[in-house]
PDB file of N, CA, C and O in Angstrom:
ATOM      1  N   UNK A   1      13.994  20.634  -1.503  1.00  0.00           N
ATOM      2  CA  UNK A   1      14.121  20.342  -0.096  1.00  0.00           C
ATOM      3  C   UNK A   1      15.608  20.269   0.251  1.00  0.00           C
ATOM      4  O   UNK A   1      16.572  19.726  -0.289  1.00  0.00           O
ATOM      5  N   UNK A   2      15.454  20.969   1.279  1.00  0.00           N
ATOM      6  CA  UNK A   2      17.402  20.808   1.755  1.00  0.00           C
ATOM      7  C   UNK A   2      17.795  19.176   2.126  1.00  0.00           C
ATOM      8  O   UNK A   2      17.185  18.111   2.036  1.00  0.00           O
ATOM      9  N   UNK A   3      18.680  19.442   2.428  1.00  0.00           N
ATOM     10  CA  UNK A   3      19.407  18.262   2.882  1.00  0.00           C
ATOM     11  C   UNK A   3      18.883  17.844   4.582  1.00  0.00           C
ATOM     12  O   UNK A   3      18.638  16.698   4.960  1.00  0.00           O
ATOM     13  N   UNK A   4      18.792  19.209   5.511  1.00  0.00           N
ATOM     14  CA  UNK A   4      18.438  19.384   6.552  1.00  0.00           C
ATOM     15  C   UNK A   4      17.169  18.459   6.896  1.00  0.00           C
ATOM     16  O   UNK A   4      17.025  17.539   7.702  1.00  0.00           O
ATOM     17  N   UNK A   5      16.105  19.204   5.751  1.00  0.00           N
ATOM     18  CA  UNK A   5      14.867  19.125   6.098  1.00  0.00           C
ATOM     19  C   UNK A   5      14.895  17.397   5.909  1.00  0.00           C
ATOM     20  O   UNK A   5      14.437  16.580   6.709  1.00  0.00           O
ATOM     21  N   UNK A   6      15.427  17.175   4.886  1.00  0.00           N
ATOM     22  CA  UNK A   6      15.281  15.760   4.529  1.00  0.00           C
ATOM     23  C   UNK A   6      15.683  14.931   5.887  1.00  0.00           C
ATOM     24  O   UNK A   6      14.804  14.357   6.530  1.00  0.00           O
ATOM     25  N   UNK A   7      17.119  14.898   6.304  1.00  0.00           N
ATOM     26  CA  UNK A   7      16.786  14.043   6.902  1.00  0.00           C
ATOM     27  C   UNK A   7      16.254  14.336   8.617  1.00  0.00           C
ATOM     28  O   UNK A   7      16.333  13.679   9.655  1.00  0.00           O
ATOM     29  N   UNK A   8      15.824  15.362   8.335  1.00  0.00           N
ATOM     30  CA  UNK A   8      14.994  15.478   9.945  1.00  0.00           C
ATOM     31  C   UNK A   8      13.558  15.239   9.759  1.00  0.00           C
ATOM     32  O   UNK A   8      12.839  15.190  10.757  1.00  0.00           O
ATOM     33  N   UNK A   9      12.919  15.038   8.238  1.00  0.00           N
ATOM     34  CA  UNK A   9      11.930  14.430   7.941  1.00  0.00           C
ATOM     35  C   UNK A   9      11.648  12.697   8.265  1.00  0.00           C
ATOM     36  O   UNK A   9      10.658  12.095   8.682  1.00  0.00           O
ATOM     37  N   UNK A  10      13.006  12.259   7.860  1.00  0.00           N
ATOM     38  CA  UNK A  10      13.403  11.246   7.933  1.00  0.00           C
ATOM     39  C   UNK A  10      13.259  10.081   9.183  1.00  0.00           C
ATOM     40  O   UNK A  10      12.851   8.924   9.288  1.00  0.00           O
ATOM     41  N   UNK A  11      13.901  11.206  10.121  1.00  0.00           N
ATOM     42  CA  UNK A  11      14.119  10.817  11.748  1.00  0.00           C
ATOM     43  C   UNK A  11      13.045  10.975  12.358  1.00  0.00           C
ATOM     44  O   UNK A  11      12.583  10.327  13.297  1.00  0.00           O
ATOM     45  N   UNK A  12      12.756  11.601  11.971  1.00  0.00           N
ATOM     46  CA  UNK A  12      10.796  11.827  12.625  1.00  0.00           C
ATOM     47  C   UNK A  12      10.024  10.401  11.883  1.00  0.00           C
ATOM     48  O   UNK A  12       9.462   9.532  12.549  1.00  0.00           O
ATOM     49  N   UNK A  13      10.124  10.389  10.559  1.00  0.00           N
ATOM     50  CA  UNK A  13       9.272   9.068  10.108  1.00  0.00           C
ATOM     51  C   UNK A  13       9.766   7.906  11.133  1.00  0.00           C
ATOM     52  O   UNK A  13       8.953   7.208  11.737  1.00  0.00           O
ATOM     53  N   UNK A  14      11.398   7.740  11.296  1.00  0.00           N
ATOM     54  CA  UNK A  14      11.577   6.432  12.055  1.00  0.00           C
ATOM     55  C   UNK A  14      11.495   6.715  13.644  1.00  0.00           C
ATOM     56  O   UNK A  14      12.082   5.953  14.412  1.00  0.00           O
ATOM     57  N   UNK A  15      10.946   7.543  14.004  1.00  0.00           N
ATOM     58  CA  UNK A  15      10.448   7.945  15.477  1.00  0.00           C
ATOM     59  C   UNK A  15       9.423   7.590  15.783  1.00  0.00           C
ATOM     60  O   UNK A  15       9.097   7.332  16.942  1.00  0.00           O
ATOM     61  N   UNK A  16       8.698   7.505  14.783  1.00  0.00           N
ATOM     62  CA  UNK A  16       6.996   7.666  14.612  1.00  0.00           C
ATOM     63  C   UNK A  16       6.993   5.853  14.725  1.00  0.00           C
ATOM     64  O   UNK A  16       6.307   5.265  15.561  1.00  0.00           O
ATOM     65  N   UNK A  17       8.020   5.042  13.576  1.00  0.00           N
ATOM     66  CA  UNK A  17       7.726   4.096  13.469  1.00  0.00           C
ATOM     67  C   UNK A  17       8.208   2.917  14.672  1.00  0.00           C
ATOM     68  O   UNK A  17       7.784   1.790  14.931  1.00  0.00           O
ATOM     69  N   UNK A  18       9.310   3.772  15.262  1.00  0.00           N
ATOM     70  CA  UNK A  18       9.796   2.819  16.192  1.00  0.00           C
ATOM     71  C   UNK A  18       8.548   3.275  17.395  1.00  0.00           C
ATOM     72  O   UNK A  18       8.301   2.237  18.010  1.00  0.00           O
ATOM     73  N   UNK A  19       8.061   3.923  17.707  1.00  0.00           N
ATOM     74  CA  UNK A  19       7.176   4.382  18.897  1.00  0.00           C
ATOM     75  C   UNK A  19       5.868   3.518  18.586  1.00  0.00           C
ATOM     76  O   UNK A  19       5.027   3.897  19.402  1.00  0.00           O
ATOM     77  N   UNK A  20       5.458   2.773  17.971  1.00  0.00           N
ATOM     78  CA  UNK A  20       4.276   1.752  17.473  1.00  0.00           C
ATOM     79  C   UNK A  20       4.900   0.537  17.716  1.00  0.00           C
ATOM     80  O   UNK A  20       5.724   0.040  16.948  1.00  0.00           O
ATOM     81  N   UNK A  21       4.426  -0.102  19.071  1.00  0.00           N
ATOM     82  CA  UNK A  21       4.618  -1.571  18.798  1.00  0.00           C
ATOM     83  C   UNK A  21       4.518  -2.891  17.819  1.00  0.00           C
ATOM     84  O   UNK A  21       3.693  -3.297  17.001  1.00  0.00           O
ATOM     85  N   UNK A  22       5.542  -3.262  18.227  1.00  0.00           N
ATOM     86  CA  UNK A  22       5.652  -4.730  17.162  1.00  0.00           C
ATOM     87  C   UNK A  22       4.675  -5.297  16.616  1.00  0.00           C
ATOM     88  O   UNK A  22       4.529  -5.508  15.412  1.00  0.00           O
ATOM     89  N   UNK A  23       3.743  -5.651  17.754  1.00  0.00           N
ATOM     90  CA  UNK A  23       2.292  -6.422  17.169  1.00  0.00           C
ATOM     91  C   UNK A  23       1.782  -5.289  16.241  1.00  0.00           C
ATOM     92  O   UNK A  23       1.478  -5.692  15.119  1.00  0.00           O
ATOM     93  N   UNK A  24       1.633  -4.052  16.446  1.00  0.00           N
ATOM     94  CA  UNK A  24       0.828  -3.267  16.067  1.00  0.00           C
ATOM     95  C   UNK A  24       1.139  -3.171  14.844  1.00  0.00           C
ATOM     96  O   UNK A  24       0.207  -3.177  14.040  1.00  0.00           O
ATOM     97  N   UNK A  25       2.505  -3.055  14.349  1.00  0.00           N
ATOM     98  CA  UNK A  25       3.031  -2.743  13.020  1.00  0.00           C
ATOM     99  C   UNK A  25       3.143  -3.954  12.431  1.00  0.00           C
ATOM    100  O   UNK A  25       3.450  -3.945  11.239  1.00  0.00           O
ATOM    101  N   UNK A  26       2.908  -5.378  13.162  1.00  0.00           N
ATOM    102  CA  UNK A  26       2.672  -6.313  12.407  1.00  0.00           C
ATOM    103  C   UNK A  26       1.260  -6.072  11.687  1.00  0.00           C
ATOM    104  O   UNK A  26       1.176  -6.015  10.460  1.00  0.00           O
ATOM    105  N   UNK A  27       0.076  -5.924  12.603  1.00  0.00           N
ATOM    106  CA  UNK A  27      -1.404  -5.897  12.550  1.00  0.00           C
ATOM    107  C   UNK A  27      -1.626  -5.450  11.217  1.00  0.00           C
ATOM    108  O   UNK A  27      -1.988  -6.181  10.295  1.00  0.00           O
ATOM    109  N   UNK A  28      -1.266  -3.527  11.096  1.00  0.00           N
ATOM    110  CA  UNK A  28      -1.386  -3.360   9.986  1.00  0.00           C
ATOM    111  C   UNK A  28      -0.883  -3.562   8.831  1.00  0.00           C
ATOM    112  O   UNK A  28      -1.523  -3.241   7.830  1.00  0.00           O
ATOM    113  N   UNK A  29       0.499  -4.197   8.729  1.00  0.00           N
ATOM    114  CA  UNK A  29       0.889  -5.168   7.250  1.00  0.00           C
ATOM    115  C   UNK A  29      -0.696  -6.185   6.870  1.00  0.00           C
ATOM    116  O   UNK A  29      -1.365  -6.122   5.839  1.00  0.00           O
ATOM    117  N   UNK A  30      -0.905  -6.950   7.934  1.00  0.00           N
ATOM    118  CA  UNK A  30      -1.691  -7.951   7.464  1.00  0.00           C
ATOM    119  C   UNK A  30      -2.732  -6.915   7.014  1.00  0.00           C
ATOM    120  O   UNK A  30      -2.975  -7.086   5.820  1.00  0.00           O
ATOM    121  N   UNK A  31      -3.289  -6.107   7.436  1.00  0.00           N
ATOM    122  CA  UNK A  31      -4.799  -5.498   7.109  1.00  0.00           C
ATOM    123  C   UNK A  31      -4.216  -4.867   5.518  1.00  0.00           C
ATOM    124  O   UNK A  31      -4.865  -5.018   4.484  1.00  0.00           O
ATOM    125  N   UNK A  32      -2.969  -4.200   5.580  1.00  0.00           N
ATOM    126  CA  UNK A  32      -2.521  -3.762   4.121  1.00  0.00           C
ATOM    127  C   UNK A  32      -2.839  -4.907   3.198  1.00  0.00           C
ATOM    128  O   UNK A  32      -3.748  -4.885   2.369  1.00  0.00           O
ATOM    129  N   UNK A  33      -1.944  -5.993   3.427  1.00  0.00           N
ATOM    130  CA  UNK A  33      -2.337  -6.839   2.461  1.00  0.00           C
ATOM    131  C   UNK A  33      -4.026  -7.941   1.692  1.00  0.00           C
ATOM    132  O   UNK A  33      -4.351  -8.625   0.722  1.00  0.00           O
ATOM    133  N   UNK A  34      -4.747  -7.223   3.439  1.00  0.00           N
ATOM    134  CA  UNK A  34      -5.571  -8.026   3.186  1.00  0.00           C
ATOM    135  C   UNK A  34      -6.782  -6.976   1.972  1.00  0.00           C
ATOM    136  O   UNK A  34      -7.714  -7.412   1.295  1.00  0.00           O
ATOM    137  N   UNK A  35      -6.259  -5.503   2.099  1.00  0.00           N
ATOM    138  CA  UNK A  35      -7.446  -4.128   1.427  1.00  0.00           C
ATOM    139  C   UNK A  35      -6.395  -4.475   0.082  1.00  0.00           C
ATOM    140  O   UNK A  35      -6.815  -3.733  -0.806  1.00  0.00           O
ATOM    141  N   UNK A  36      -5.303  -5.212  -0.429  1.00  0.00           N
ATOM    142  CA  UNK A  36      -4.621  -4.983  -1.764  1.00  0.00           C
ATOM    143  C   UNK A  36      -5.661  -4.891  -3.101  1.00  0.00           C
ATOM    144  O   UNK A  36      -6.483  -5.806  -3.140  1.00  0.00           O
ATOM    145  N   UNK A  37      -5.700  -4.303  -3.753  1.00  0.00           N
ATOM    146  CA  UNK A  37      -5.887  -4.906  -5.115  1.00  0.00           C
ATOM    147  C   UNK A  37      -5.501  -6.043  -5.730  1.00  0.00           C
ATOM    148  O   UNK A  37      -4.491  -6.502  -5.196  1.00  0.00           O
ATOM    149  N   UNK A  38      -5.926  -6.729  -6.706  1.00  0.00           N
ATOM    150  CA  UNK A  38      -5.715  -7.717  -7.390  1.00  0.00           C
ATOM    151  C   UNK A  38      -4.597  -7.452  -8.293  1.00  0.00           C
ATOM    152  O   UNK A  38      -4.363  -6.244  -8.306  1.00  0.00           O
ATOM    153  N   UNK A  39      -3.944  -8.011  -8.929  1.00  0.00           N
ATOM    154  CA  UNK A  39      -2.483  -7.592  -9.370  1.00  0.00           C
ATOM    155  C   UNK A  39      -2.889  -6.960 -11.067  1.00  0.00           C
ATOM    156  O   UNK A  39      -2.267  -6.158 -11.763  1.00  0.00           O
ATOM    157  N   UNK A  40      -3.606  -7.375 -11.215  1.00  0.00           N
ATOM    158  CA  UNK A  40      -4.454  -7.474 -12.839  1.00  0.00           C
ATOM    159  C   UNK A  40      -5.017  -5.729 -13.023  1.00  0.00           C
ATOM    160  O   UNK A  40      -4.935  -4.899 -13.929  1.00  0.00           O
ATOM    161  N   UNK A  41      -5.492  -5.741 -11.902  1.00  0.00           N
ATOM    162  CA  UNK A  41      -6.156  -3.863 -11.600  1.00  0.00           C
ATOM    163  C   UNK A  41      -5.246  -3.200 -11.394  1.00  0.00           C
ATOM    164  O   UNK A  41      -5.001  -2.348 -12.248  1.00  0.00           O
ATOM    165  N   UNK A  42      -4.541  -3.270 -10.447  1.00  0.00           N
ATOM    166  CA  UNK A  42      -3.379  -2.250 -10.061  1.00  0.00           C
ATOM    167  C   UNK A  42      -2.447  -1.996 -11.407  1.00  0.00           C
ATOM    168  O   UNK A  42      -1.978  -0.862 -11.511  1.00  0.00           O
ATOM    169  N   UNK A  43      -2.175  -2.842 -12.324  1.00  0.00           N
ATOM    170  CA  UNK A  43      -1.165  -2.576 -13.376  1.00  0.00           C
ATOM    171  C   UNK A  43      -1.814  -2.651 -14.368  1.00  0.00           C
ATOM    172  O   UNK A  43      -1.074  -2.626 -15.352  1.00  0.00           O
ATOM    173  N   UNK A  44      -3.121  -2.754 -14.682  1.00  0.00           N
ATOM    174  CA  UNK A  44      -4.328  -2.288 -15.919  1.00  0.00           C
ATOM    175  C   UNK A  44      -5.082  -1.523 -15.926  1.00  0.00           C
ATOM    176  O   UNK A  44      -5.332  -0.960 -16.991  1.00  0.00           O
ATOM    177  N   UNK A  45      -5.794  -1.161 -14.698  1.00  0.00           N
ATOM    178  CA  UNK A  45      -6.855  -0.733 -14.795  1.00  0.00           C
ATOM    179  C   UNK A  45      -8.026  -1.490 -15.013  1.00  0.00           C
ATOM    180  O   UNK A  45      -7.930  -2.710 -15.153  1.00  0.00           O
ATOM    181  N   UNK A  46      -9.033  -0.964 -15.054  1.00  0.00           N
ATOM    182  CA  UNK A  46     -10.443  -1.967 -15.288  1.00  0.00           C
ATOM    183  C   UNK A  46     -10.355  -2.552 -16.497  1.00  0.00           C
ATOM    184  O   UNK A  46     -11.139  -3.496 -16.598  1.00  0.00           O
ATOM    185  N   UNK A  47      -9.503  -2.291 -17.738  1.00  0.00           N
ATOM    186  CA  UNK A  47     -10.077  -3.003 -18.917  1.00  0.00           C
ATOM    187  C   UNK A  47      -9.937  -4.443 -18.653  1.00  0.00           C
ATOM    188  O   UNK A  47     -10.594  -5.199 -19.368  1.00  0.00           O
ATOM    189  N   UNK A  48      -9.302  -4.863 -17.882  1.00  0.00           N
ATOM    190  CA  UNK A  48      -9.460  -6.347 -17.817  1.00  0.00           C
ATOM    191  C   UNK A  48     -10.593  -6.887 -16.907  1.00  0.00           C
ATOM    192  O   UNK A  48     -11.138  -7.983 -17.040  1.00  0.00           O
ATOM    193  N   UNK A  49     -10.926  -5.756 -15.761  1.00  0.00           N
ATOM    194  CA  UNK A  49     -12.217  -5.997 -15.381  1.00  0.00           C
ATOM    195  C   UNK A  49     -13.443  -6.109 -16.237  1.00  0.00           C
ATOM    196  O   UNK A  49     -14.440  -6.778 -15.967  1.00  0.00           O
ATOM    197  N   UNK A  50     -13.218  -5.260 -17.467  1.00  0.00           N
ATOM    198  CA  UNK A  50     -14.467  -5.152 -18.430  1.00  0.00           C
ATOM    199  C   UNK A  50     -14.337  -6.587 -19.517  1.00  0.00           C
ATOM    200  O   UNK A  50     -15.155  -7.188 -20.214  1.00  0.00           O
ATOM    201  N   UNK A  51     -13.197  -6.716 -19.301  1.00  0.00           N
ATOM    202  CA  UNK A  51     -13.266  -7.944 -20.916  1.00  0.00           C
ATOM    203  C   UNK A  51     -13.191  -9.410 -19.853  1.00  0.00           C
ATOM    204  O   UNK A  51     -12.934 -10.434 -20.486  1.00  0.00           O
ATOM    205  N   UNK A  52     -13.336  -9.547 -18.728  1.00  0.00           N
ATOM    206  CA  UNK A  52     -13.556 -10.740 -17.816  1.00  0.00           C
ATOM    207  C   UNK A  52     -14.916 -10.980 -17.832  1.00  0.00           C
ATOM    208  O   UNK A  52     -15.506 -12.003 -18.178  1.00  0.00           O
ATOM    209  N   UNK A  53     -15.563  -9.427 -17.223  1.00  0.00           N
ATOM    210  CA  UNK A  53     -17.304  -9.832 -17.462  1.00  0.00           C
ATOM    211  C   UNK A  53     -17.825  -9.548 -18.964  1.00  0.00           C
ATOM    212  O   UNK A  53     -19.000  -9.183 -18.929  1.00  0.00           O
ATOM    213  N   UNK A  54     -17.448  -9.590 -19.903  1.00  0.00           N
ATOM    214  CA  UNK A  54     -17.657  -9.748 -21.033  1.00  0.00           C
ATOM    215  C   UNK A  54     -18.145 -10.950 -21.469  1.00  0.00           C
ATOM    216  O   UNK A  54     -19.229 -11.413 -21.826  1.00  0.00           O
ATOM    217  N   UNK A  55     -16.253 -11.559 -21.239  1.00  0.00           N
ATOM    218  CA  UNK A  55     -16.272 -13.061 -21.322  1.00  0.00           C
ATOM    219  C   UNK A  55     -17.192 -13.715 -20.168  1.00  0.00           C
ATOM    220  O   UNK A  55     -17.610 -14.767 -20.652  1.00  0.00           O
ATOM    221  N   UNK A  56     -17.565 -13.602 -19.196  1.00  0.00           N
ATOM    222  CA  UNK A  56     -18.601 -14.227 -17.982  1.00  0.00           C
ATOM    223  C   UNK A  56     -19.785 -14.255 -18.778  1.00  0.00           C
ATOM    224  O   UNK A  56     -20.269 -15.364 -19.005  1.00  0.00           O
ATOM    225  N   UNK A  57     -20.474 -12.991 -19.356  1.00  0.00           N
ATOM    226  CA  UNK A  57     -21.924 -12.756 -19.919  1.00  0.00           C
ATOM    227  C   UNK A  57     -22.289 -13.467 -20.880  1.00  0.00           C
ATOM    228  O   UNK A  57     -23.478 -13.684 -21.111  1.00  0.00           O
ATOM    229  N   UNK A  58     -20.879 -14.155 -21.912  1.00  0.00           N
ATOM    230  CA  UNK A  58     -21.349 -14.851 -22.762  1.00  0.00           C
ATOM    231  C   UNK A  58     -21.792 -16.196 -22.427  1.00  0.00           C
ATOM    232  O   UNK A  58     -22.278 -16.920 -23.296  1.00  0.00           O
TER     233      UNK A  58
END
C-alpha cells in the first residue's frame, strides 16, 4: 500500500468516526464490552472451557 492510499484510508476512517455522535460512539463501546469474551477463552481457547466442566462433572 502506498503511502497515499494509507493515509487517505486513514482520513476517511476518522471522517467516518467523527460523523457518529458522542452518545452513539459511547453506546457501542458499552455493547463491545458487554458481547467480550471471557479473558480465559480469548487467550486459550476452549481447553479451559473443557477442563472447568470436567472439574464441574465430578
Amino acid at each position: 500500500m502506498k503511502t497515499n492510499d494509507y493515509i487517505k484510508f486513514l482520513t476517511q476512517q476518522f471522517v467516518n468516526y467523527m460523523a457518529v455522535p458522542k452518545s452513539e460512539r459511547k453506546q457501542q463501546r458499552e455493547n463491545k464490552k458487554q458481547i467480550k469474551e471471557p479473558f480465559v477463552s480469548n487467550w486459550f481457547g476452549i481447553i479451559p472451557f473443557a477442563f472447568m466442566m470436567l472439574l464441574k462433572r465430578k
